[in-house]
C-alpha angles and dihedrals in degrees: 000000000000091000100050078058101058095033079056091049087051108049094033084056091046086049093047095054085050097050087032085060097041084049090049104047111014100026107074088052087071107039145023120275094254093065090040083060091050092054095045085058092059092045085044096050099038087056085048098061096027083073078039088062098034081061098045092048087047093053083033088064096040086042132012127204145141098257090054089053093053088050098062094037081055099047092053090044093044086050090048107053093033114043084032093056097052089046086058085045100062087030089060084053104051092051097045099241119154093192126099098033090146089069092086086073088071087064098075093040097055078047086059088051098052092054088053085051091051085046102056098040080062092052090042085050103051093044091058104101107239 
């Protein structure tokens, strides 16, 4: 498992320096600095728990466990609804659209599952043997 960890850290932080230089030079032409903020949050949070995840497959690999496992599920899910939601969420203002509001709900709840994430690194981490 330790592997598919660090194949997903690669390829979300590839993913986070694309979006994070689309955010920083085309971005702010289509939409107000506000929304660019929003989106740099997501960039910003998604690097964040990639080297998250880059940590948990290394000591995956040293010292296997279940709460190590979770924390990196946690962490790809986490990136996933909380950064993505704030993506859609600039997306929904630059086109205009006045649909979907209630995707901004996803956001605290990718947030929750970052905390798990951060949880269960911590349990992973005490029940390694020094």
């Amino acid at each position: 498992m330790h592997k598919g960890f660090l194949v997903w850290a690669a390829a979300l932080g590839a993913l986070a320096v694309i979006l994070g230089a689309f955010g920083a030079h085309k971005l702010k032409e289509l939409v107000p600095p506000e929304t660019v903020s929003t989106f740099q949050t997501g960039v910003t949070y998604q690097f964040y728990h990639v080297f998250a995840l880059l940590a948990t497959g290394i000591l995956f690999a040293n010292a296997p466990g279940s709460h190590l496992e979770w924390a990196g599920r946690c962490f790809i899910i986490g990136i996933f609804l909380f950064s993505g939601s704030l993506y859609a969420l600039t997306m929904l203002k630059a086109t205009g659209n006045v649909g979907l509001r209630g995707i901004g709900i996803i956001t605290p709840i990718g947030g929750l599952v970052f905390i798990a994430g951060w949880i269960s690194l911590l349990l992973g981490l005490l029940k390694i043997k020094a």
